[in-house]
mmCIF file as gemmi writes it, N, C-alpha and C atoms, coordinates in Angstrom:
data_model
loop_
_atom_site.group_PDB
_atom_site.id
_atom_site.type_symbol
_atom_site.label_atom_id
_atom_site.label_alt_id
_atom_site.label_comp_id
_atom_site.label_asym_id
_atom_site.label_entity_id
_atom_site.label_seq_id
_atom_site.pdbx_PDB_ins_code
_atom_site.Cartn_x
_atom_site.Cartn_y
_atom_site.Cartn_z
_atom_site.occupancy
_atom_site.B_iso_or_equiv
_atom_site.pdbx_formal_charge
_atom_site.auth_seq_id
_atom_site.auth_asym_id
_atom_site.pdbx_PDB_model_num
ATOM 1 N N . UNK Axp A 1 ? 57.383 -1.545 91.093 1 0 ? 1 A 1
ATOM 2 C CA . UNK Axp A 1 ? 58.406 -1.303 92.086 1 0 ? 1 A 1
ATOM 3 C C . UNK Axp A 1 ? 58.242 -2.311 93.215 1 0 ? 1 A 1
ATOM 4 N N . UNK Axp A 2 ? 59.166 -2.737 93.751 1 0 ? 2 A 1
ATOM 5 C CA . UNK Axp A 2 ? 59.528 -4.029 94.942 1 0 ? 2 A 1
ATOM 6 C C . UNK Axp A 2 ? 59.832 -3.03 96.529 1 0 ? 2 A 1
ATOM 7 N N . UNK Axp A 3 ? 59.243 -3.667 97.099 1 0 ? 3 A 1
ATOM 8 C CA . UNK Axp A 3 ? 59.565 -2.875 98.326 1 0 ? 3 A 1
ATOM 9 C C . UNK Axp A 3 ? 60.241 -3.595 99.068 1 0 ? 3 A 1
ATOM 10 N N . UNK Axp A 4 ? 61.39 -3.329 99.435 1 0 ? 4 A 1
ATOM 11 C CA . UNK Axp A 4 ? 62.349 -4.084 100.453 1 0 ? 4 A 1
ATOM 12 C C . UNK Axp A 4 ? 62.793 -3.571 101.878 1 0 ? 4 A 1
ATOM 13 N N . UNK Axp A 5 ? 63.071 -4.44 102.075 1 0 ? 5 A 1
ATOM 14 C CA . UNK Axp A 5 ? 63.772 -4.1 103.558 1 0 ? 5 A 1
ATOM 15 C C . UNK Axp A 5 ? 64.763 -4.601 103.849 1 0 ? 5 A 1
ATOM 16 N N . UNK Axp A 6 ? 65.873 -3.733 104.839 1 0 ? 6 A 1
ATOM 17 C CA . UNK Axp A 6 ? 66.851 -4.681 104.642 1 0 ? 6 A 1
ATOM 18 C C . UNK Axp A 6 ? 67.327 -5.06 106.687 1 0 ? 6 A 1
ATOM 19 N N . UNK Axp A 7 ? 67.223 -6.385 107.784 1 0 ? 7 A 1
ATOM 20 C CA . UNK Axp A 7 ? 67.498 -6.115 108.864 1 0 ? 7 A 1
ATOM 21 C C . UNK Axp A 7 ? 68.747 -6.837 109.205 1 0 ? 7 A 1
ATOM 22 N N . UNK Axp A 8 ? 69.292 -6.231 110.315 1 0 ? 8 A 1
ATOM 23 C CA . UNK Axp A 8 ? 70.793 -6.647 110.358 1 0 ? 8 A 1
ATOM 24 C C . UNK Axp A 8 ? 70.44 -7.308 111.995 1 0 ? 8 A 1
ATOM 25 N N . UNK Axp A 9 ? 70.732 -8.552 112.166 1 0 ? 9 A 1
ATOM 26 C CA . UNK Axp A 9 ? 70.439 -9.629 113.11 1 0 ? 9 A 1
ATOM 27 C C . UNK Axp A 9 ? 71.762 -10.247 113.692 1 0 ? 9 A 1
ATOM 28 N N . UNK Axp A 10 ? 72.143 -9.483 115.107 1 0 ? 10 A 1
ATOM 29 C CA . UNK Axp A 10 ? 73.523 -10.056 115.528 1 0 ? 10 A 1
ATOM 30 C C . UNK Axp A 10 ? 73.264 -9.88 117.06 1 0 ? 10 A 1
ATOM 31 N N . UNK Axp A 11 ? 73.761 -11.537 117.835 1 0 ? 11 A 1
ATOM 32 C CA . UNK Axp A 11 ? 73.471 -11.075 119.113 1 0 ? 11 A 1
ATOM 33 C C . UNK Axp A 11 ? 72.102 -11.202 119.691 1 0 ? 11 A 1
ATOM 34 N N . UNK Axp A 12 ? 71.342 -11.548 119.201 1 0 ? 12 A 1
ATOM 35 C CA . UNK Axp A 12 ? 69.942 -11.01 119.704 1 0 ? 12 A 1
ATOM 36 C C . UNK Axp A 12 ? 69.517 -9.836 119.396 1 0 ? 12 A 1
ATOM 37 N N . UNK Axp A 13 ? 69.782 -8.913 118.593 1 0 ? 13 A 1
ATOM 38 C CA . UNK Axp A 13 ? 69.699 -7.311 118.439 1 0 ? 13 A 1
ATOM 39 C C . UNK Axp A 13 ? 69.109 -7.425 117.044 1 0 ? 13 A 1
ATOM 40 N N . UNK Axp A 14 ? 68.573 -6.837 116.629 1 0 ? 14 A 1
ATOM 41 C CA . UNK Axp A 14 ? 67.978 -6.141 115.505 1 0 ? 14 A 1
ATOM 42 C C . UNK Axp A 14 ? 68.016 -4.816 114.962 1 0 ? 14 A 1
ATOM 43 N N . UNK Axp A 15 ? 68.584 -4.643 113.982 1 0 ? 15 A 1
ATOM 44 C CA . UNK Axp A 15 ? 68.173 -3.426 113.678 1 0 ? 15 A 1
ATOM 45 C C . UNK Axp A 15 ? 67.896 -3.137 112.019 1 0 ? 15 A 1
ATOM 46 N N . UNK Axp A 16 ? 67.396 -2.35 111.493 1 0 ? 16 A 1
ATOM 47 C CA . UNK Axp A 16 ? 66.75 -1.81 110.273 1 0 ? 16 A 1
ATOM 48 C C . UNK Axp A 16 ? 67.507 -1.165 109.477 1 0 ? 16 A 1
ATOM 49 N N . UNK Axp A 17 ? 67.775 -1.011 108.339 1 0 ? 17 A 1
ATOM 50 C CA . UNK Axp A 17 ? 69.299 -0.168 107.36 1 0 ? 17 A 1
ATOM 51 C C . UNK Axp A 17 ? 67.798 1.064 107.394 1 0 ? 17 A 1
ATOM 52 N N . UNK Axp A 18 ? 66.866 1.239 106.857 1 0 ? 18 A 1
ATOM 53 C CA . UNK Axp A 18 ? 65.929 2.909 107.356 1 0 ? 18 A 1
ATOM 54 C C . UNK Axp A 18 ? 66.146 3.084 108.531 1 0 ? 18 A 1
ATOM 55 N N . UNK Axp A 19 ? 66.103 2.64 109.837 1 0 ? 19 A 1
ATOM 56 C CA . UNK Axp A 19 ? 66.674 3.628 110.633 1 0 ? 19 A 1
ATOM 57 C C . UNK Axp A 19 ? 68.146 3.983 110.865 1 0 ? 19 A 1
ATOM 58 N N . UNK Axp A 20 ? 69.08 3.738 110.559 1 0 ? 20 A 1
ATOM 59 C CA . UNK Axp A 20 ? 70.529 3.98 110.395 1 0 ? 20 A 1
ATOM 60 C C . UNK Axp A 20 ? 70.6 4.918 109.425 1 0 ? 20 A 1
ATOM 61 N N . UNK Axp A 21 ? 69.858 5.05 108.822 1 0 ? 21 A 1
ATOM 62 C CA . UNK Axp A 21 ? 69.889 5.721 107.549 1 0 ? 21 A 1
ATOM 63 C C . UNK Axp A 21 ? 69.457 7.128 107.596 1 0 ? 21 A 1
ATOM 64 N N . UNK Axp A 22 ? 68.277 7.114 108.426 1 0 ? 22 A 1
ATOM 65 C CA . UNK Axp A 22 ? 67.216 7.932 109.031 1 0 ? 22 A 1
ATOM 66 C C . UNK Axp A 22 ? 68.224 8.618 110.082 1 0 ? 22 A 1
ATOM 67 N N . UNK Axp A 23 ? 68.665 8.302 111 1 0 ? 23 A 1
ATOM 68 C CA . UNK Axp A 23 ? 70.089 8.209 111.844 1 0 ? 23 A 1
ATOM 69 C C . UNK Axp A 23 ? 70.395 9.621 110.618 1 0 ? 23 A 1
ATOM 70 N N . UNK Axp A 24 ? 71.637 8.787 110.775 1 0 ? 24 A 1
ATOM 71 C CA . UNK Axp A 24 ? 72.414 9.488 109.631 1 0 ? 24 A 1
ATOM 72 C C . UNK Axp A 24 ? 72.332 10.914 109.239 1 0 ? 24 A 1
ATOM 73 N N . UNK Axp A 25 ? 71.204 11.13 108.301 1 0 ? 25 A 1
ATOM 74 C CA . UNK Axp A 25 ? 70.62 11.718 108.439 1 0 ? 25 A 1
ATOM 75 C C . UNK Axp A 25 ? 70.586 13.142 108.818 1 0 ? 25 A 1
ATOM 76 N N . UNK Axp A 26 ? 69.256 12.67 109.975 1 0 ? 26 A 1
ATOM 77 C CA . UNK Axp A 26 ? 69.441 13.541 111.218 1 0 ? 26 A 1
ATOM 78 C C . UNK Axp A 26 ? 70.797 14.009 111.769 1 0 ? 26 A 1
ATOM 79 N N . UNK Axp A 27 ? 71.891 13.383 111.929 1 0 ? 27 A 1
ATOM 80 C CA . UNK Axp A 27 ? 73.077 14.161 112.559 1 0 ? 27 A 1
ATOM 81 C C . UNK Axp A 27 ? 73.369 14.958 111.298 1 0 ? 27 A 1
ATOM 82 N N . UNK Axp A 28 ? 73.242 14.936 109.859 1 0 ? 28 A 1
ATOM 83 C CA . UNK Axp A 28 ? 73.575 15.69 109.001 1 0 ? 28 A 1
ATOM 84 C C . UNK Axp A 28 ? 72.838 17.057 108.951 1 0 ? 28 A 1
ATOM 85 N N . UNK Axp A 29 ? 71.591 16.808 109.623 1 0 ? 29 A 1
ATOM 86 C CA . UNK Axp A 29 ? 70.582 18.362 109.335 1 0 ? 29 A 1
ATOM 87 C C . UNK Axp A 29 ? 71.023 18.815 110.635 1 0 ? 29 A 1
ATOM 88 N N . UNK Axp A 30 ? 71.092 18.04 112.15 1 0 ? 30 A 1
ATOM 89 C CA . UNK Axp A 30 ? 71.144 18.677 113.149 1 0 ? 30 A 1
ATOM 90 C C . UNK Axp A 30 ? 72.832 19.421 113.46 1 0 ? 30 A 1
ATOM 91 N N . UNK Axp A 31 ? 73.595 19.227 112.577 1 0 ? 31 A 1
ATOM 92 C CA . UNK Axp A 31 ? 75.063 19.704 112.504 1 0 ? 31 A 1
ATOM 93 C C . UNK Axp A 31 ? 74.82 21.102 111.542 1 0 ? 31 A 1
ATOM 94 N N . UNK Axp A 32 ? 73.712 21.304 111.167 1 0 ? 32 A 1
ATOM 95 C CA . UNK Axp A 32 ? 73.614 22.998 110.5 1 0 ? 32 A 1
ATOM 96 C C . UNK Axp A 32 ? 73.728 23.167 109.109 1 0 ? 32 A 1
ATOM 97 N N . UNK Axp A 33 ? 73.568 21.219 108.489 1 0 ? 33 A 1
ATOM 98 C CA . UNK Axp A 33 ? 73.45 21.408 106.748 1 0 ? 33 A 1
ATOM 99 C C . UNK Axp A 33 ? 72.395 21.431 106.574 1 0 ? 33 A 1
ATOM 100 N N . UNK Axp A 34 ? 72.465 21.638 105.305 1 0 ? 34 A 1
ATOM 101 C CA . UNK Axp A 34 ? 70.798 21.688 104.588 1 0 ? 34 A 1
ATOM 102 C C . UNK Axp A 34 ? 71.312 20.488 103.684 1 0 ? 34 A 1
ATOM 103 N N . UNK Axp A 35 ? 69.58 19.622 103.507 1 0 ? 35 A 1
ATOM 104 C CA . UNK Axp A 35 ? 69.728 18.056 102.881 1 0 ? 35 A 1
ATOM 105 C C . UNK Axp A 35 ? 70.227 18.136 101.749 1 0 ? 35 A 1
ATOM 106 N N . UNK Axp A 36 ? 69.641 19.766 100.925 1 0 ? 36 A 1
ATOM 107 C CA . UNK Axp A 36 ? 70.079 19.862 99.728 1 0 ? 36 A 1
ATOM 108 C C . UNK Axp A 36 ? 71.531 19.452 99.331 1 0 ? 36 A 1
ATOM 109 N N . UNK Axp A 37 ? 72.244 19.858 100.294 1 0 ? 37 A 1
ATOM 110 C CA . UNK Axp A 37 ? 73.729 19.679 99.932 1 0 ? 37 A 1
ATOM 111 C C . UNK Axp A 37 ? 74.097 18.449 100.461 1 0 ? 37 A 1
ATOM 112 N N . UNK Axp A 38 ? 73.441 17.311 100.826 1 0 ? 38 A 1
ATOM 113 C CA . UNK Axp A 38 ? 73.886 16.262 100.783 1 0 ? 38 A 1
ATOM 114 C C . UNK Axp A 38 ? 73.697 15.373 99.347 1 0 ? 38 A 1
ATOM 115 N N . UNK Axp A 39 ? 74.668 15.008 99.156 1 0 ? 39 A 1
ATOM 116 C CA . UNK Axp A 39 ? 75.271 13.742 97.812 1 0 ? 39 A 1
ATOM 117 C C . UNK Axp A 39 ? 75.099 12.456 98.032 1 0 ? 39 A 1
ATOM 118 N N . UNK Axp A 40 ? 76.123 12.529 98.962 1 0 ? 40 A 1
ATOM 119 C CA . UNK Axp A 40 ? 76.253 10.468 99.218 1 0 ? 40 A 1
ATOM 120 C C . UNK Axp A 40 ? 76.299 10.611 100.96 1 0 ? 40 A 1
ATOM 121 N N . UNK Axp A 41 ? 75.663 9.344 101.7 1 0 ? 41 A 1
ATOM 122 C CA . UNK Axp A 41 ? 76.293 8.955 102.786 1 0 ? 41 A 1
ATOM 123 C C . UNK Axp A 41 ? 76.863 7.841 102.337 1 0 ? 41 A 1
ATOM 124 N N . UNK Axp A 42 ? 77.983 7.291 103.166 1 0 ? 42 A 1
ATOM 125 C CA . UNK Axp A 42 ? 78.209 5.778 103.293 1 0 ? 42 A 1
ATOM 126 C C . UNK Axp A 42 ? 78.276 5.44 104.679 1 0 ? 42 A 1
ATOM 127 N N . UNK Axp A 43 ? 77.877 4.013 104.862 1 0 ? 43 A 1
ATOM 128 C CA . UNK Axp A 43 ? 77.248 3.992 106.404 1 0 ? 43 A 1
ATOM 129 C C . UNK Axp A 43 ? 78.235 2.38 106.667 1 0 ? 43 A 1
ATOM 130 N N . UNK Axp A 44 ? 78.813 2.548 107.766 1 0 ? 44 A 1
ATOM 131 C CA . UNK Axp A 44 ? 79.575 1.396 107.89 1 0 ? 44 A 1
ATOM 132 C C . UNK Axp A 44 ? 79.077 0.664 109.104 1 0 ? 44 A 1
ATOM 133 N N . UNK Axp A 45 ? 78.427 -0.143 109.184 1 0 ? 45 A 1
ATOM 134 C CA . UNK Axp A 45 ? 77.639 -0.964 110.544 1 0 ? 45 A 1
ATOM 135 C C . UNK Axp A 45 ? 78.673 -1.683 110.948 1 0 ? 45 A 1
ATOM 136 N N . UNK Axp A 46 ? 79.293 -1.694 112.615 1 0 ? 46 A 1
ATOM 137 C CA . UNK Axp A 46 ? 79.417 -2.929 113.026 1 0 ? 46 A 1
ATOM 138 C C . UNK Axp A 46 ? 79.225 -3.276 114.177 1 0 ? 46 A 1
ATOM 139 N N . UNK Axp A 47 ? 78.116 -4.478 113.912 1 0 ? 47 A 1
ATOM 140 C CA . UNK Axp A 47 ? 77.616 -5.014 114.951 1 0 ? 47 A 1
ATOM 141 C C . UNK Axp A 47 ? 78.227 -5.463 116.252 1 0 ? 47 A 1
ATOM 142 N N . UNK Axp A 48 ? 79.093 -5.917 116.032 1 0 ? 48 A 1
ATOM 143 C CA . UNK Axp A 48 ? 80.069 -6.088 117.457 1 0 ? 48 A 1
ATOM 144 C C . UNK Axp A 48 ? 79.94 -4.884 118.649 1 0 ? 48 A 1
ATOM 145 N N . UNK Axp A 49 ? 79.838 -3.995 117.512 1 0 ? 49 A 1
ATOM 146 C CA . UNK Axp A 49 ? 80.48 -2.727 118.483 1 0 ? 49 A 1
ATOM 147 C C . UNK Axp A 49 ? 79.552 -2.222 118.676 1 0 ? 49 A 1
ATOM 148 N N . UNK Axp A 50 ? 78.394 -2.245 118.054 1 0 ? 50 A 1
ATOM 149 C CA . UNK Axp A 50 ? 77.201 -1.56 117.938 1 0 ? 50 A 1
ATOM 150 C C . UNK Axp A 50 ? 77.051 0.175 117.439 1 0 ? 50 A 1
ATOM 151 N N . UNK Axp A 51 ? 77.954 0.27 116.318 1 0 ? 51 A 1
ATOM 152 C CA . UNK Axp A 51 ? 78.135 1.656 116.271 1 0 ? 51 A 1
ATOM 153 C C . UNK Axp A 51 ? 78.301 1.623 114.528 1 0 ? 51 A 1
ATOM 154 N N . UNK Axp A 52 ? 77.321 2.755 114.467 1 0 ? 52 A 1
ATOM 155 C CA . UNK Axp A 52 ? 77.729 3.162 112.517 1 0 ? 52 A 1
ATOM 156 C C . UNK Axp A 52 ? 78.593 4.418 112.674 1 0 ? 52 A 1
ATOM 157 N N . UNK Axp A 53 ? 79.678 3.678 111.334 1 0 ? 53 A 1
ATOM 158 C CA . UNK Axp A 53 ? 80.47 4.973 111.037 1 0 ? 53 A 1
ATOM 159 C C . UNK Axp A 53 ? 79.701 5.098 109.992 1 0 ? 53 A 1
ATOM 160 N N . UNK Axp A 54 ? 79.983 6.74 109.62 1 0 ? 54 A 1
ATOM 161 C CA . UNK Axp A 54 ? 79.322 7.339 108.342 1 0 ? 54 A 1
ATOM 162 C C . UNK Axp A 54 ? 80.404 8.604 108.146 1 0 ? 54 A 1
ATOM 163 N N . UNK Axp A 55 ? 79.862 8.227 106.429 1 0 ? 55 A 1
ATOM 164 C CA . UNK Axp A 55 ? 81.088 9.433 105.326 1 0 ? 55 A 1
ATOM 165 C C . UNK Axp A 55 ? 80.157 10.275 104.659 1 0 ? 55 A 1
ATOM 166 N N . UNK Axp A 56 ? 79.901 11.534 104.733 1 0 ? 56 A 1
ATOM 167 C CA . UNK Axp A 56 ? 79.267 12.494 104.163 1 0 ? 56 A 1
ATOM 168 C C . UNK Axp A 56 ? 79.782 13.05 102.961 1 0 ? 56 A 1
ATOM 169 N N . UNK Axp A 57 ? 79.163 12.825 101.668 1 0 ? 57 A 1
ATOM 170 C CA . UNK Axp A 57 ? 79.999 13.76 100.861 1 0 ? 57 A 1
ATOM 171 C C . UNK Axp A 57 ? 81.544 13.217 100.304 1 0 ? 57 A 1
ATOM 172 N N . UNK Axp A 58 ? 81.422 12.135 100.6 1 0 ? 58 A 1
ATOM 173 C CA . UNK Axp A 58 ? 83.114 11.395 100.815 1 0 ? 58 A 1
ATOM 174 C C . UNK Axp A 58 ? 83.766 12.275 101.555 1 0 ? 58 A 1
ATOM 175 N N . UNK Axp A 59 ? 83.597 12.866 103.029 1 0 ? 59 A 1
ATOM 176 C CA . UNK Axp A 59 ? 84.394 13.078 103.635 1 0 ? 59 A 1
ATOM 177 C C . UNK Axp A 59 ? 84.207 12.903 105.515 1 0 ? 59 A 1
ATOM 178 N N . UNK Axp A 60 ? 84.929 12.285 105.794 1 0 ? 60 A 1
ATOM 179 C CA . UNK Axp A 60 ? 84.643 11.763 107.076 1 0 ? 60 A 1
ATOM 180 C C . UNK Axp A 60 ? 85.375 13.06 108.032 1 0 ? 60 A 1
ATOM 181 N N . UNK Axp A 61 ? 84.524 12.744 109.113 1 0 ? 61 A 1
ATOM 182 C CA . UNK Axp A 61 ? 85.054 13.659 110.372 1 0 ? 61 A 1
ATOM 183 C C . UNK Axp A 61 ? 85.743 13.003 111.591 1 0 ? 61 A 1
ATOM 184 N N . UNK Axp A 62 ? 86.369 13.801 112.441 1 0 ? 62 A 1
ATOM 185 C CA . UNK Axp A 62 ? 86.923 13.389 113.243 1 0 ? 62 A 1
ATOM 186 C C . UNK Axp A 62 ? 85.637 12.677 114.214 1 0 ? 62 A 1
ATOM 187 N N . UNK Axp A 63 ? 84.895 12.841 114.69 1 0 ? 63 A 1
ATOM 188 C CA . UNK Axp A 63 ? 83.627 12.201 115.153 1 0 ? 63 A 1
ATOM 189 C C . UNK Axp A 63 ? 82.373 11.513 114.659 1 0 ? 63 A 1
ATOM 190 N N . UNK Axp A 64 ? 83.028 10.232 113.721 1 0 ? 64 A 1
ATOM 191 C CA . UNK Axp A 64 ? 82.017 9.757 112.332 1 0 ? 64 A 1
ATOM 192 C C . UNK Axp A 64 ? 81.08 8.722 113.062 1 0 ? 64 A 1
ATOM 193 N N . UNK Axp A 65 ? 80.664 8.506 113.971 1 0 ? 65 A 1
ATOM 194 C CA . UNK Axp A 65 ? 80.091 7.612 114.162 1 0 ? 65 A 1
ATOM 195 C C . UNK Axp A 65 ? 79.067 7.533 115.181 1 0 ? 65 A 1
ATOM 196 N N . UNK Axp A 66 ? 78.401 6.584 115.394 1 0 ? 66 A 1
ATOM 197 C CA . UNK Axp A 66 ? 76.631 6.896 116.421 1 0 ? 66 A 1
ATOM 198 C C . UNK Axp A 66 ? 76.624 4.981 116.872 1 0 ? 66 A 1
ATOM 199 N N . UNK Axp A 67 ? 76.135 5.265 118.162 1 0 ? 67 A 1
ATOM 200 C CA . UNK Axp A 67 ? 75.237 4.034 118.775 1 0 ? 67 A 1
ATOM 201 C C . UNK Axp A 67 ? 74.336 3.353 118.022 1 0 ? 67 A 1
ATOM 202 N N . UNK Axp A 68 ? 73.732 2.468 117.695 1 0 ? 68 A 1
ATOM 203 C CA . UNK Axp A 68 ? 72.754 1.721 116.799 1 0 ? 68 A 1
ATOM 204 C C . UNK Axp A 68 ? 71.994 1.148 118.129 1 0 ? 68 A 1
């Protein structure tokens, strides 16, 4: 097994796809799911803005997105 990493470099800023991920996440357990019932995230970075959207489950909410 290969261990990777993956960092996203814009601006002077750095950041890590495990912590976005890790992110993520967390707003999914701290909103009152259990991990079990998570399937898929999809995580949409953009750096400009400095903000990930994310789709739970293929289904997005009216409030999909977090600070990076």
């Amino acid at each position: 097994m290969v261990k990777t990493d993956l960092f996203i470099e814009f601006n002077g800023k750095k950041v890590e796809e495990k912590s976005i991920v890790e992110k993520a996440k967390a707003i999914w357990k701290d909103s009152g799911n259990k991990m079990k019932d998570l399937s898929t995230v999809e995580l949409y970075y953009q750096p400009e803005s400095g903000k990930c959207y994310y789709v739970f489950n293929g289904e997005a909410s009216d409030n999909n997105s977090f600070e990076v």
